[in-house]
N, C-alpha and C positions, 0 to 999 in steps of 0.2 A: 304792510298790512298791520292793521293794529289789533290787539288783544280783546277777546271781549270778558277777561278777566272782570269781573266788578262793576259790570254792565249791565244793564235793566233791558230787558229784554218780553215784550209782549207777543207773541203766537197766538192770531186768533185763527178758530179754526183746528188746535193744536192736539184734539183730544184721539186722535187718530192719525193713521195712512202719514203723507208727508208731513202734514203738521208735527205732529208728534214727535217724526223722527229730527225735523229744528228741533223742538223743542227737548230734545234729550243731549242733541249734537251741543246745542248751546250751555247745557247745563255742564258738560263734560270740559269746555272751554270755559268754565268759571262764570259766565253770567247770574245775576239773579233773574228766573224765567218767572214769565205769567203766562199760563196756558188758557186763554179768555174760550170757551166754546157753551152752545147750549145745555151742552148737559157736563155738569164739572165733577159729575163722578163718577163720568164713561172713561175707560182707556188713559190715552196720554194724559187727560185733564188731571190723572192723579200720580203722576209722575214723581218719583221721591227727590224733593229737595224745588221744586215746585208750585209758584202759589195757581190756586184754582181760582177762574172767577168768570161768573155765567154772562153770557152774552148774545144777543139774538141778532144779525148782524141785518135781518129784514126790518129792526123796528128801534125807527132815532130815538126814542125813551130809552134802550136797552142799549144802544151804545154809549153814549151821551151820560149816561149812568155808570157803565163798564171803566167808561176813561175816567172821570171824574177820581172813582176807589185808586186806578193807576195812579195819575200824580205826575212826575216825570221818567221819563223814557230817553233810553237809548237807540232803541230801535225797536221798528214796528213789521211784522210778517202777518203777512192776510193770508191764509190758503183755505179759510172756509167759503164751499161756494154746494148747493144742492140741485138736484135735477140733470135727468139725462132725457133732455126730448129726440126724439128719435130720425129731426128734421128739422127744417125751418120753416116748410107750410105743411111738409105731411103730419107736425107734429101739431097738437091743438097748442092754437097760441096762449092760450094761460099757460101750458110748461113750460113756453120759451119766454115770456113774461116773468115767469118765475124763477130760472138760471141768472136772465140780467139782474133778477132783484138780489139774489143772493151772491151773485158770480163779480158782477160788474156793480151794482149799488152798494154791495154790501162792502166787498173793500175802497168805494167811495165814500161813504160815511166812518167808516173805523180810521182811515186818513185824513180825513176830514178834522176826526176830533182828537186825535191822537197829535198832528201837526203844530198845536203850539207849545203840548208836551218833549217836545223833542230837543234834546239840547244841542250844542256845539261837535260836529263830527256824526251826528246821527244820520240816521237813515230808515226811509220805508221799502220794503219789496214785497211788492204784488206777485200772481199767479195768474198767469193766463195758462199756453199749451199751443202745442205745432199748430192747432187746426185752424188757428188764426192766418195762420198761410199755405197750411195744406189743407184744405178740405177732403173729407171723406163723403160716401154716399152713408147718411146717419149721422155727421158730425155737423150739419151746416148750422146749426143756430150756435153751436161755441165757435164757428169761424168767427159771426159777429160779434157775440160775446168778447171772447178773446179778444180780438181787434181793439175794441173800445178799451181794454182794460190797460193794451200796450198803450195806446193815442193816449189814456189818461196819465200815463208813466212818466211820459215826454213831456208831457205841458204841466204835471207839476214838479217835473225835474229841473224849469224854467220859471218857475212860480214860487217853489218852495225853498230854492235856493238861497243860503248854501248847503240846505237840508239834502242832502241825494236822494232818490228813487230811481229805480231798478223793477224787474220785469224777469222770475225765470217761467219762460215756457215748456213742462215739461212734455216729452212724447210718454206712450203709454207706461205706467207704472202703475205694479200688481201691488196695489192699496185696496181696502174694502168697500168703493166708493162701484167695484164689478161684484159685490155682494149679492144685488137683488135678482140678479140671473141664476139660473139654474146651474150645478157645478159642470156641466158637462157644455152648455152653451158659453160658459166664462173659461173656460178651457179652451175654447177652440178662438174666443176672442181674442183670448191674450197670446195664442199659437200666432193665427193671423198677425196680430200686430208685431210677434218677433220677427217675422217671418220680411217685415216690412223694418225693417233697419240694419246698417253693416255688420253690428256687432254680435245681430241673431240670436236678439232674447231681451225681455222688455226691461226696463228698469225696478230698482230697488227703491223704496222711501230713502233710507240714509246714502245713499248716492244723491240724490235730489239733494238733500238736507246741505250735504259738503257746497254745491252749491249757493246755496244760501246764507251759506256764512262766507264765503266770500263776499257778497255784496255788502253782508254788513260791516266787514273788516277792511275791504280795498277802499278808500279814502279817493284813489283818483276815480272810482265807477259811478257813470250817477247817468240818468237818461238810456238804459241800454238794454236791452231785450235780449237774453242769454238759453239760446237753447239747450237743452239737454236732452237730449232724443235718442240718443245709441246710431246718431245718424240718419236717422228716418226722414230730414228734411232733404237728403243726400241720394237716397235709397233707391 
């Protein structure tokens, strides 16, 4: 595994929940980090030691722009992704329109423009989630979601090569992404979902994070979808 001592290092998405915590993990392993998120002066985005730089990952001007300021890169992590539709027909389909754009388009454009910044030994890793193969009753539009974002993993882990791409899917982790529920309905959510893995309790953001610097450090990983669930694809 190699160091990422001295390492350029973009998180988008990074200004919170799991982003963040890459983006701190990598800071602590000597990277220089860029925290790319919409708002670059929420949360992680102002991370000490840090560059901040705004990015809207629904709109090709704004990433296209975002890369540009970057330069070159060592490695690229996408975990911004918005919307929780509640189904895949119960939900109105503009919110499920609106997860791919941000979920699946959005780390399709950020790799997109990020990819000829990448140098020798780099690497991208996307975010999908279990539900790409477990579905839940309320989870079906990021089955598809997710799904597409693995399938895009593979084939540009065959395309971008000898660039690597990577894929962790995390199970549920208590990030603020179960903010917009009420505290007693998000309690009983994230109970439910412990309650659904071996290890019997959801995950942490810097658990995730360790993760993901694996992929940017293992050298032989490239094409491979790495769960981290607490077991829950198991369960």
């Amino acid at each position: 595994m190699s160091s990422l001592a001295g390492k350029r290092v973009a998180v988008v998405g990074g200004s919170s929940g799991i982003g963040s915590a890459v983006a701190q993990a990598a800071l602590e392993h000597g990277a220089e980090v860029f925290v790319c998120s919409r708002d670059p002066s929420r949360g992680g985005a102002a991370l000490d030691g840090a560059t901040a730089i705004a990015i809207d990952v629904t709109d090709d001007a704004s990433v296209s722009g975002a890369f540009d300021r970057l330069g070159s890169l060592d490695h690229l992590v996408c975990t911004a992704a918005s919307g929780f539709p509640s189904g895949l027909f119960r939900a109105p389909a503009e919110d499920v329109r609106a997860l791919m754009e941000s979920k699946f388009w959005g780390q399709y454009r950020c790799a997109r423009a990020a990819a000829p910044l990448i140098g020798e030994g780099g690497s991208i890793t996307f975010t999908s989630g279990i539900r790409s193969r477990r579905p839940t009753r309320g989870t079906e539009a990021f089955t598809v979601v997710n799904m597409a974002v693995e399938g895009m993993a593979r084939a540009l882990a065959v395309e971008l090569a000898p660039t690597r791409v990577n894929v962790v899917a995390p199970g549920t982790v208590e990030t603020p992404v179960f903010d917009f529920m009420s505290a007693d309905v998000r309690e009983k959510r994230l109970q439910a979902a412990a309650g659904q893995t071996t290890v019997g309790r959801v995950g942490q953001p810097a658990e995730i994070a360790e993760v993901f610097l694996m992929c940017m450090t293992n050298g032989f990983l490239s094409g491979t979808v790495i769960d981290a669930d607490g077991g829950a694809m198991h369960a």
